[in-house]
N, C-alpha and C positions, 0 to 999 in steps of 0.2 A: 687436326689437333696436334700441336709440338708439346712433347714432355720430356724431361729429363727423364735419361734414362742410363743404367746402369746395368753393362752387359752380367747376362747369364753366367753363373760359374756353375760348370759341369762338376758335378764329383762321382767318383767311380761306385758308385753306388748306384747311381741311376736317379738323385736328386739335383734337380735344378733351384736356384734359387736366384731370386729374383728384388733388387732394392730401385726405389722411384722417389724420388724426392716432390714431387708434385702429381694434383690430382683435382678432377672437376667436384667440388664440394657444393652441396644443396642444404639446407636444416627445415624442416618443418614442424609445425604444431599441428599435433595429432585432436581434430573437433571431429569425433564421430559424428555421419550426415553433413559437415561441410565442406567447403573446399569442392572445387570447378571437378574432382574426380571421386567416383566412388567409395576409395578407399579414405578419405577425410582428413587426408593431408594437405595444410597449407601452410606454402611455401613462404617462408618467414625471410631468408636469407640464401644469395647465390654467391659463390665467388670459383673463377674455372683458374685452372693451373696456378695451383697454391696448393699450401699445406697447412692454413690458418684459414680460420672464418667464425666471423660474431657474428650471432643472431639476438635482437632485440623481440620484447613480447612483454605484453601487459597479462602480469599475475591474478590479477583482479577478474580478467575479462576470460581467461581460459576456465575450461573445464574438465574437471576431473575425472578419470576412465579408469572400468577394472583392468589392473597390472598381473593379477594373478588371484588364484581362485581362495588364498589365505589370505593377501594382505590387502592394507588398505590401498581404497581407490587414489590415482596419483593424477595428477597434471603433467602430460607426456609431450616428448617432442621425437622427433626423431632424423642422425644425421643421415645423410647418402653419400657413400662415396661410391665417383666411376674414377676410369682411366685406369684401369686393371691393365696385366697385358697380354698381348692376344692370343697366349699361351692357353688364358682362364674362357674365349669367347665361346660361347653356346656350352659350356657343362653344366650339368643340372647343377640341381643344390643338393640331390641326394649324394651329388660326387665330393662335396666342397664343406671343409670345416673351418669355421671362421674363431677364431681366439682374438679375443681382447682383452691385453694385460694380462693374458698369459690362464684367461679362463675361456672355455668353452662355449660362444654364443648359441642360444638356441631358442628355436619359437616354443613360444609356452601356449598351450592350444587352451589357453582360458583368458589370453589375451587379447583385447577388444585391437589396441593395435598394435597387430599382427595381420589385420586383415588386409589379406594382397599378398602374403608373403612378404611382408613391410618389414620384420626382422629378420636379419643372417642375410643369405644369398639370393641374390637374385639374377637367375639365369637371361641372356638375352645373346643373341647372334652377334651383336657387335660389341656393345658396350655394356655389360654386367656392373651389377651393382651391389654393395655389403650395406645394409640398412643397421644401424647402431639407435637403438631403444636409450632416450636420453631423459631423466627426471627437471620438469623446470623447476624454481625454489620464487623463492619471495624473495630471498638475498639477492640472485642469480651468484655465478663461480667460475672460473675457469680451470679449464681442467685439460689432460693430454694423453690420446690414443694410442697404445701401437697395438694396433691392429694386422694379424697374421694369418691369411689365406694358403689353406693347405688342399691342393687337389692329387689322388692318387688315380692315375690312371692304370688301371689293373691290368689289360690286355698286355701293354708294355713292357708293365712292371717299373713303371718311372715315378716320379714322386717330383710335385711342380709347387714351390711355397715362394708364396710374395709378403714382405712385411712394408706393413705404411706407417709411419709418424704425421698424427694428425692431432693439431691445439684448435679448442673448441673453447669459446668466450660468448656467456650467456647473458644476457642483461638484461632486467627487470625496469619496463620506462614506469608502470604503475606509480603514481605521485599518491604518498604516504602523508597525513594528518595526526596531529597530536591527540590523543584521546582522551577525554577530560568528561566528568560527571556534571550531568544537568538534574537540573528540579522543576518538580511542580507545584510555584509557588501557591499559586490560588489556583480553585474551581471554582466556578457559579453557573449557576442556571438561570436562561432565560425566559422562563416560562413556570406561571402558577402553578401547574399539577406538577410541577418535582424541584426536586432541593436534594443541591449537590456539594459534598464536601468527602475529607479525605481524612482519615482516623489511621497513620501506623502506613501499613504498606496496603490499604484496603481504600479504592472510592467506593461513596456509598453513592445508589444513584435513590432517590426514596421518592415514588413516586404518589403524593396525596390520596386520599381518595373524590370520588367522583367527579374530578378533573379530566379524566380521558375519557375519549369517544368511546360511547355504548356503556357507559357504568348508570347505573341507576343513582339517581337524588337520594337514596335514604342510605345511612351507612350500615349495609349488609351483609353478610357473606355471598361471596361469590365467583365463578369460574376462574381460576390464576392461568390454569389452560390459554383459556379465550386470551384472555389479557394481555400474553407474551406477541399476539399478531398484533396489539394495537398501539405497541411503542413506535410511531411512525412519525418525525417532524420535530420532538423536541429537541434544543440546540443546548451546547453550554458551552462558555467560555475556560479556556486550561492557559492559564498563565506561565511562562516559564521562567525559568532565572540558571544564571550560570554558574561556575562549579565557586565563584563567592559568593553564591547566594542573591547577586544581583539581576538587572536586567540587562538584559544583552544590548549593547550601545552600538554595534555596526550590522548588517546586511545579516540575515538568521534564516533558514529555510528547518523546515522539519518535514518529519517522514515519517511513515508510521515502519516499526521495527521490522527488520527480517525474521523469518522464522518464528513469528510471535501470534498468537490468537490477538487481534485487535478490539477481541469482547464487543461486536456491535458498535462502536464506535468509530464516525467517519469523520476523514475532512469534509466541510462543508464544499458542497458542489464550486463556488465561485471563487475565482480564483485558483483551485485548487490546479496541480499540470500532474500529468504522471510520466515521473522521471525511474526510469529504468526499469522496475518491473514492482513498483510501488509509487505509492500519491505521494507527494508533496505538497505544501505553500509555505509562504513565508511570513514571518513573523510581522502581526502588526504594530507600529510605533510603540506600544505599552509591554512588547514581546508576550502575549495574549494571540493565541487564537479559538476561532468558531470551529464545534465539533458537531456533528447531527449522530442520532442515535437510529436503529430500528428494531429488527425483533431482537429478543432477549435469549442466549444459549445458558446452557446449564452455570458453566465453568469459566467464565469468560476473565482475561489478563488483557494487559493494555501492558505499551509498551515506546515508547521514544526516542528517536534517534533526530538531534538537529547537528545542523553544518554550518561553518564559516566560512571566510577564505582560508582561516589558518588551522582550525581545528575540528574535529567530528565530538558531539558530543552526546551522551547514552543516559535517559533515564532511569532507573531502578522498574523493575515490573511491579506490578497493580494487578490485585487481585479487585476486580469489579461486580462487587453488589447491588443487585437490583431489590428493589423492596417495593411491593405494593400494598395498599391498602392502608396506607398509614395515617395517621389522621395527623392535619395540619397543629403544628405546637402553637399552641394560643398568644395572639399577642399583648393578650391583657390592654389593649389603645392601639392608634395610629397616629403619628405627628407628621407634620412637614417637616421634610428635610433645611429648608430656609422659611422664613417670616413673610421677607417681604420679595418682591420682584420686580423692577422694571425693565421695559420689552418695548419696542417701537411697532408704530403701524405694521401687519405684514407680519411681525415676528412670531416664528411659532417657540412656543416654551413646555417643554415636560416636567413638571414637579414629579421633587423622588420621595414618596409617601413610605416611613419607614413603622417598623412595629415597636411598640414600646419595650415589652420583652423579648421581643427577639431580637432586637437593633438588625431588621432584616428588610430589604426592599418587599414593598409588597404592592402589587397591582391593585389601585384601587381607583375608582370609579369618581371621577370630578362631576362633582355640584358648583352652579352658581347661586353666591349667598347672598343674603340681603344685603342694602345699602350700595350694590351694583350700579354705576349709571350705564343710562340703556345703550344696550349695541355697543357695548366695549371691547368685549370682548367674546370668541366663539371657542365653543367645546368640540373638538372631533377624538373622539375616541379618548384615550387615555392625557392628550397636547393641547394647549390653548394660544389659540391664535390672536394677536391682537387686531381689532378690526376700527376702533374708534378713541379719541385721544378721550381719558378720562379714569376714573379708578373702579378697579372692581376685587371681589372679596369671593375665595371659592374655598370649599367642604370639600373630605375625601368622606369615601363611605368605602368598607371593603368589608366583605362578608367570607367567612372561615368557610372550609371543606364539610366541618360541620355546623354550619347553621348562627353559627357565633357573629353577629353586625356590630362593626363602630364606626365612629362620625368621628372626624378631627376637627379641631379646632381652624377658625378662620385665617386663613392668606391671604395678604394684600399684592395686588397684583395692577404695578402705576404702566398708564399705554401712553407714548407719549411720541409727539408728530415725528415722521422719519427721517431719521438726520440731527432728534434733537434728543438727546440722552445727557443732560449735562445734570452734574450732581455736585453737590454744594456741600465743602468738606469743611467749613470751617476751622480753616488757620492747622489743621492737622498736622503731624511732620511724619514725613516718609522719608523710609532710608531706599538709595538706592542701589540695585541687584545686578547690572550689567558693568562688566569689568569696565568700559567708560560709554556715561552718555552723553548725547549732544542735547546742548538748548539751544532753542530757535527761537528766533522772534515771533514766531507765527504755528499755529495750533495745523502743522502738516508737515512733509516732509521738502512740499515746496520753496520754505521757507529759509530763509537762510541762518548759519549756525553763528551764536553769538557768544559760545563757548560750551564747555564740557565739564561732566561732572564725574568723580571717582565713584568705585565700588565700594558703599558704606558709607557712604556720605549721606546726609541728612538734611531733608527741605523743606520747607513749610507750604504749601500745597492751595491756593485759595479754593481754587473748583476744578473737576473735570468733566469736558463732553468731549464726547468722539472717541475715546483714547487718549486725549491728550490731557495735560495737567498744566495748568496755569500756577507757576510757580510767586510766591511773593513777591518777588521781586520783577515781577513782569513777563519771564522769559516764560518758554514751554519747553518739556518733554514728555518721551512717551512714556503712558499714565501702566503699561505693561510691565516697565524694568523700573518700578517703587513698590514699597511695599509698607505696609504704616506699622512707624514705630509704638510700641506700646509701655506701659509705664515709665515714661519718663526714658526710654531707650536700654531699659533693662527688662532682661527675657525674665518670662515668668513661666513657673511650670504648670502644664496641663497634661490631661492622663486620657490616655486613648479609647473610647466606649466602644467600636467596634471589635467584632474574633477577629478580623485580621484587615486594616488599614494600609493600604497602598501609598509608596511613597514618592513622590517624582520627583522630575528636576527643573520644572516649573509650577507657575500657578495653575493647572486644569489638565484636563483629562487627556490632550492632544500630549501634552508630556512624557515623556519613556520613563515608566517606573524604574526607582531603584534600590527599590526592597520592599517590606512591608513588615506593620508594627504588630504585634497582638494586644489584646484587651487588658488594660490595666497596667502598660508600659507607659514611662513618667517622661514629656517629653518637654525639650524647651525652646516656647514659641518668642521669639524676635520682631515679629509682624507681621503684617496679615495683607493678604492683594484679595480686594474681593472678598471671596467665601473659602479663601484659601489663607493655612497658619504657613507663615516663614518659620522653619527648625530652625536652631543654632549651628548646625552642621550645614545649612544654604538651602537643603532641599524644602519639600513645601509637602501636605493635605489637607484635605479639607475639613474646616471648621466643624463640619456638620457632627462630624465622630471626635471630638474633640469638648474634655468637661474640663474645668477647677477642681 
């Protein structure tokens, strides 16, 4: 080991004093239990024969240790210096007083590290070492030592002081996000025995009666005890939206919060990864995801944290109430959500059977009605399969928690061979929605383009099958990016019948919502794709929660 070195000056005193401009420099971070040595040092940064050393360290990932038996716990590091000189080898530490900046280093016997004698002096035959207790920051800082070792050897009556100048530069790599406020646009439930919404800072989770396993048919009183082990399976959908209220339009992962009760609320098993020492997934295209529930705690808060690439974002806490026994709110009727439907061989279809007073999805039970041709079509559970080209006509029936049955009125449901979906618009004009489309001569994309049409432009339409639109004039495009024009090409206003109407940036469900309307807001529809209104502002919902 060569170091600069700077002879002893005697003074008639019997003090030696001793100056070194260089010195073997080590920094670690103090993880009680880790690190290759007992004492839980590891080593961040080395650099020998010097007088400067950066050590880098994720703020995020260290942990906080008692400093002292009043103050609070800290995120510690701690420097080493050797290359002492051989004046200091093998003296205790009871011999050896260390100052830094001109204050008195000392172990504080409530300090976690300190184990090892890892502050002050450290005795050793060859090469001794002064251990300097260093706080990490979220900032990080640089900063500079002098450090002054004082040994009095008494037998002699000498006095032997070494001073060191030492620059220490800390740096924080931990990569910092903007933090920004999320929402919880919508709640729903996927399952008859509960109905879920959110009033203020409270979800209500309200679970029907005799919906769940082991409740009895009549509506009775009965064990609330028992009841809390039998919340097991149901799911519900939590919608999120960002701090404008929108939906999130790039890559979304959510978490459930640190330090938070998560009130019996889980991510759904699939999909789900566990990142760091909490679940995750990621948001699905509508920025919606699947929650499962199980047993029910006194007191229970929910709590959200989602992430970007660019930002971390936090939703407000939820107080979550459970309610049972409630009895389903009557729908006074049931309707279909559409009229009519056509579906090819093969296809399967779910009608969405909604309640008249509650304008609420409601599971109900498909009849085949008269005027059916045979083997058209098949019922499996709540979906209708098409199984033969011809028309058939189906009833909902759906019966309340108490006892309450109604019938809807008849659906026409056309089955028609596969491959052959073609539907006859008579001379209609549709505007179209893609900033430019192509016409082709030919009803595919194999077809060659015979030119292009702008955004808002306006076509007269004879038929569409497949997708595609057979335009007046001969050519084709796809029947996806039109949308029909209505009165004469002037929007007309219509008012939203659903509590709260999802609004995308297409025609359907595969769309990424980008807000939602509530009940009774005046909106204005431009034209319609499907079952879907065109807004004036571009976006689209559907018809179905849509009145005059």
């Amino acid at each position: 080991m060569v170091l600069c070195m700077i002879p002893a000056a005697f003074a008639q005193d019997g003090t030696f004093r001793y100056e070194q401009e260089q010195y073997n420099l080590e920094f670690f971070s103090y993880q009680k239990g880790a690190g290759p040595y007992s004492d839980g040092l590891v080593s961040l940064a080395h650099k020998s024969n010097a007088n400067t050393i950066t050590a880098k360290y994720n703020f995020e990932e260290e942990k906080a240790e008692v400093t002292g038996q009043f103050t609070e716990d800290r995120k510690m590091g701690v420097l080493e210096i050797k290359g002492w000189n051989e004046a200091f080898d093998g003296v205790s530490a009871d011999d050896v007083t260390v100052y830094v900046d001109g204050k008195q280093l000392e172990v504080n016997q409530f300090s976690d590290y300190s184990v090892g004698n890892k502050v002050g002096w450290r005795a050793d035959p060859r090469d001794p070492s002064v251990y300097i207790p260093v706080e990490l920051t979220k900032s990080g800082y640089s900063t500079t030592y002098l450090v002054e070792v004082e040994y009095y050897d008494e037998p002699n009556n000498d006095t032997y002081i070494q001073t060191a100048k030492i620059s220490l530069r800390l740096e924080n790599t931990a990569a910092y996000k903007n933090a920004k406020t999320a929402y919880i646009a919508d709640i729903q439930s996927n399952d008859d025995s509960l109905d879920a919404y959110i009033v203020g800072d409270k979800i209500y989770l309200d679970f029907v009666y005799g919906a769940l396993p082991g409740q009895a048919d009549e509506l009775t009183d009965w064990d609330p005890v028992g009841y809390a082990h039998k919340v097991y399976g149901q799911t519900i959908d939590i919608t999120f939206a960002n701090e404008n209220h929108k939906a999130f339009d790039v890559v979304t992962w959510a978490y459930e919060a640190k330090d938070v009760d998560t009130g019996d609320i889980y991510f759904s098993a699939k999909d789900a990864q566990y990142v760091g020492e909490r679940w995750g997934k990621k948001l699905d295209s509508d920025s919606s995801l699947k929650f499962e529930m199980f047993d029910v705690t006194d007191k229970p808060t929910v709590k959200f944290e989602l992430e970007t690439a660019d930002a971390i974002y936090e939703t407000k806490e939820y107080d979550v109430v459970y309610r049972d026994n409630v009895v389903e709110a009557d729908p006074k009727g049931i309707y279909f959500a559409e009229t009519t439907k056509t579906i090819a061989i093969g296809e399967t279809y779910t009608p969405v059977v909604m309640g008249v007073a509650t304008n609420k999805k409601v599971k109900a039970d498909l009849v085949i009605g008269t005027g059916t041709d045979k083997q058209v079509i098949d019922i499996d559970d709540k979906s209708i399969i098409g199984t033969q080209e011809g028309v058939a006509y189906i009833t909902a029936k759906y019966t309340t928690n108490d006892k309450k049955t109604y019938t809807s009125s008849s659906m026409k449901i056309v089955v028609t061979p596969q491959g052959a979906t073609e539907e006859t618009t008579d001379g209609k004009t549709y505007m179209v929605t893609a900033s430019s489309l192509r016409v082709r001569s030919g009803a595919g994309t194999n077809f060659s383009q015979i030119g292009s049409l702008k955004n808002g432009a306006t076509v007269k339409v004879e038929s569409i099958a497949n997708g595609w639109a057979k335009l007046e004039n001969g050519g084709y495009v796809s029947a996806q990016y039109l949308a029909e024009v209505v009165d004469n090409g002037e929007a007309q206003t219509m008012y939203v019948t659903a509590r709260t109407l999802n609004v995308r940036k297409g025609p359907g469900t595969s769309y990424a919502k980008v807000g939602t309307l509530s009940r009774g807001t005046a909106v204005q529809v431009v034209g319609f794709s499907g079952n879907w209104a065109k807004l004036s502002n571009g976006y689209y919902v559907s018809t179905s929660y849509l009145a005059k």
